[in-house]
Each structure stands twice: as C-alpha cells, then as structure tokens.
C-alpha positions in Angstrom: 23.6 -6.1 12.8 23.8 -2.4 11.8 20.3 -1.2 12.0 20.2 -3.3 15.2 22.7 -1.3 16.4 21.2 2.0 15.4 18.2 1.4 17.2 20.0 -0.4 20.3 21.6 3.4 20.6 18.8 5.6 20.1 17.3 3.2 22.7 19.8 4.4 25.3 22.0 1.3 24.8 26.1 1.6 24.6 26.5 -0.8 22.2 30.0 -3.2 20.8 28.7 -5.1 17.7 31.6 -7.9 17.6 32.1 -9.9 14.2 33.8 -13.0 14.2 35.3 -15.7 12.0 33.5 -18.7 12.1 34.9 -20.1 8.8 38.5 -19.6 10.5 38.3 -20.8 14.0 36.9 -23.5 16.2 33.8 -22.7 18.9 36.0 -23.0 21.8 38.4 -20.4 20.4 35.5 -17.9 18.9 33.7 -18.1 22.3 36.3 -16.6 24.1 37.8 -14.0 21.5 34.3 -12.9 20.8 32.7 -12.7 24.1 35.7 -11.2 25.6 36.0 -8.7 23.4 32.8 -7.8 23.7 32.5 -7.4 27.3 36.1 -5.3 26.7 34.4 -2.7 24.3 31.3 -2.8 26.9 33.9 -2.3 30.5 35.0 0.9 28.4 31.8 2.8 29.3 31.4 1.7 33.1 28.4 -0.3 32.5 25.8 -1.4 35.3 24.9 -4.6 33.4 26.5 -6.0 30.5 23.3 -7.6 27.9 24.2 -9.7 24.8 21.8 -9.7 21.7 23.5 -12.6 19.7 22.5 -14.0 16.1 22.9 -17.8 15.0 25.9 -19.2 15.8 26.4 -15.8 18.5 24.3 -17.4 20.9 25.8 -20.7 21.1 29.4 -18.8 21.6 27.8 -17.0 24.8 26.5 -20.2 25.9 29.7 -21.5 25.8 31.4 -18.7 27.1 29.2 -18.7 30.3 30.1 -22.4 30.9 33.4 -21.5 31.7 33.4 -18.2 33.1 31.2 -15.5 34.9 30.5 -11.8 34.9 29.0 -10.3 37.9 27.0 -7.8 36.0 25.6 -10.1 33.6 22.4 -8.7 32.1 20.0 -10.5 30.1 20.5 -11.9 26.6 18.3 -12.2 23.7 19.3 -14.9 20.9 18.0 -14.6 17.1 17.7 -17.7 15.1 20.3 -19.7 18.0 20.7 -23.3 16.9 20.8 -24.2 20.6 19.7 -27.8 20.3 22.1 -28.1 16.7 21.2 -27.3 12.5 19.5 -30.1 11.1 20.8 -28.6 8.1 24.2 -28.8 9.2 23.4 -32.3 9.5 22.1 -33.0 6.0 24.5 -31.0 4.4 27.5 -33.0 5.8 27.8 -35.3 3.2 27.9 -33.3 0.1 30.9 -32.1 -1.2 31.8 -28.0 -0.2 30.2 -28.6 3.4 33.9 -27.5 4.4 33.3 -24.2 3.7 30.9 -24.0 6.6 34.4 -23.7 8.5 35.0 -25.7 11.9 32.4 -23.7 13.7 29.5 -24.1 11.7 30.7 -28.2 11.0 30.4 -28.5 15.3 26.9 -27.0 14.8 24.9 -30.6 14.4 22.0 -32.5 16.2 23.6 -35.5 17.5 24.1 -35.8 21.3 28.0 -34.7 21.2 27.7 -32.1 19.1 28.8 -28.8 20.9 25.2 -26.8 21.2 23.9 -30.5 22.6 26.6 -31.0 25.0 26.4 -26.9 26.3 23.4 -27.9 28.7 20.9 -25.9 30.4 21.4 -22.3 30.2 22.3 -20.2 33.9 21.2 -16.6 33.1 17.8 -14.4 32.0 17.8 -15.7 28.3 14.9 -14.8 25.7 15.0 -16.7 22.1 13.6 -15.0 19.0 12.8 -18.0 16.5 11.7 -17.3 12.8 9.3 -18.7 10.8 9.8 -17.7 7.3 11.1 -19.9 5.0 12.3 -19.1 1.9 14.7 -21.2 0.6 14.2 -24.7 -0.9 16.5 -26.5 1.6 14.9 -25.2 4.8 11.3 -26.3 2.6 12.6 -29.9 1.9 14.9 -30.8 4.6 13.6 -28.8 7.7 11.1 -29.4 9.4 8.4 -26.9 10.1 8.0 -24.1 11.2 11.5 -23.0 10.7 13.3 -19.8 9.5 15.7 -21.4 6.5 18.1 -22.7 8.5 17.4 -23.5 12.1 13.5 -25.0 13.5 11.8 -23.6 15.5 12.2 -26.6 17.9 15.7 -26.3 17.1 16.0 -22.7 18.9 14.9 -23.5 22.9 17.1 -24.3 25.4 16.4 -25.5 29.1 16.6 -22.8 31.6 15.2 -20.3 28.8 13.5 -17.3 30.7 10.9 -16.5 27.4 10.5 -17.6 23.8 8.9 -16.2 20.7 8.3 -17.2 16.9 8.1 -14.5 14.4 7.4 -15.0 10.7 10.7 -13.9 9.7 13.9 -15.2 8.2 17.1 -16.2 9.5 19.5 -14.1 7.4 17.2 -10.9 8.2 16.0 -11.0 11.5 18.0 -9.0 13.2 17.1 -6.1 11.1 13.1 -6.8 11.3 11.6 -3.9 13.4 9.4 -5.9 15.6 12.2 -8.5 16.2 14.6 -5.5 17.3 11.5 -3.6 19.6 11.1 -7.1 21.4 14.8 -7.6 21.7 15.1 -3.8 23.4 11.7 -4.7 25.7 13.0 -7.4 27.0 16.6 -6.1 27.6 14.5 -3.5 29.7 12.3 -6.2 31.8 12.9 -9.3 30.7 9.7 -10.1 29.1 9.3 -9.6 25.0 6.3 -7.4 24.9 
C-alpha cells in the first residue's frame, strides 16, 4: 500500500502501514496482532483519532477486532475490495487441489452462514467501502458474479451498519494504488462522505 501511503502523508496523515501473514495464521490471531500493532505504531504520535484504510482480507480483521474490543478515539475506516459478506471464490476454489495455499485465513474467508465475515455481524463504527469493478481475470469472469473486481462482488463488499459505499471500475489487486480510489479514501477520512 506504498503509494497509498505516500499520499496518506502528504495529506497530513501519520500513517503505520501493517503487513500481515494471512498464509500463516488464523483470523482470530491476525486480527489482534494486526490491529494492535497498528493502533501501537499510531499511540506513538498522540493521535486525536485513530482511522483504518484496510484492503481485502484487512477489513474483515478490523471487523473482527472491533467485536471484541474498543478504542475511544476510533476514527472512521475505509475498506478496499473487503469480502465482508465472504469470496464466492474462496468458495469455488475449495475443492481443487493447492486451495491450501490460501492459508487458514483466506480458507475462513467463504459465503456460507458460519463462515467468519458472515458470522462478524453489523458493523458499530463510521465505515465507507470502496468496491471494484474491473475484472480481469478468467475466474472472477466465469465464476463471479457481476460486477465484481476479480475476486470479491460487488454485493459481496457491503456490510450492515455501512455509513457510505462506492463502486469503482478498478481491480482488486490494484486498488489501493488507483488515484481516485486513494482521493476518496482521504475525503472521507476528512468528513465521512467519499466525495
């Protein structure tokens, strides 16, 4: 998320970008490492509010972090590409050989009603979702349906208690470095509203 970082700083922003090994660890265990260190790298410069711009998986890993715990200066987050209701591609690919290396994270990442983004429930903070619409990849054209980004639907992105949504024609693996995705994610960190 490097040139998403670039611009969160010129922007004003402190910012701790905070990879993760999803191919390692289980949700439950990446929420919490993730999230806390996060908001660690963020307490270092005596923030007012504390925002999250999350990608894919990241979004689900807030949402499960905020099930469990709080943070009084919670600011607003802004998910790319979140499979919030589940992958329908996760759920296609699990029956071909290799779907293992998706890791335990991305394997808990399904549609069905106990699947961990199902079972996470209405959001409880200011939340805006950037969905994509681009697809280029022969999976997300013959398994997904449309309009989706490669790997997660458009449908697939909202979430209950959601405070705005968008769909812009862009991929899933780019996104996050897409100018107009990065000035809507900075506008609404501002006030809460995309554009």
């Amino acid at each position: 998320m490097g040139e998403l970082e670039t611009k969160l700083i010129r922007a004003g922003f402190s910012v701790a970008n905070i990879n993760f090994q999803s191919r390692k660890h289980q949700i439950d265990f990446l929420s919490y490492d993730a999230v806390s260190r996060g908001i660690n790298a963020c307490f270092e410069n005596n923030p007012v509010k504390v925002h999250f711009i999350t990608h894919s998986l990241g979004g689900i890993l807030v949402r499960h972090f905020f099930k469990e715990h709080s943070l009084v200066n919670l600011g607003r987050v802004v998910m790319l590409g979140p499979p919030n209701q589940g992958s329908e591609l996760v759920d296609r690919l699990k029956s071909f050989p290799g779907f293992s290396f998706l890791g335990p994270a991305g394997k808990a990442l399904g549609t069905d009603v106990d699947s961990i983004p199902r079972k996470l429930g209405p959001i409880s903070f200011e939340l805006g979702v950037i969905a994509g619409t681009r697809n280029i990849t022969p999976l997300g054209f013959f398994w997904l349906d449309r309009p989706n980004d490669s790997v997660v639907t458009v449908e697939s992105t909202k979430v209950e208690g959601m405070s705005e949504h968008i769909s812009l024609p862009v991929t899933h693996t780019l996104m996050m470095r897409n100018n107009t995705v990065i000035d809507h994610s900075i506008n609404f960190l501002r006030s809460g509203h995309f554009k």
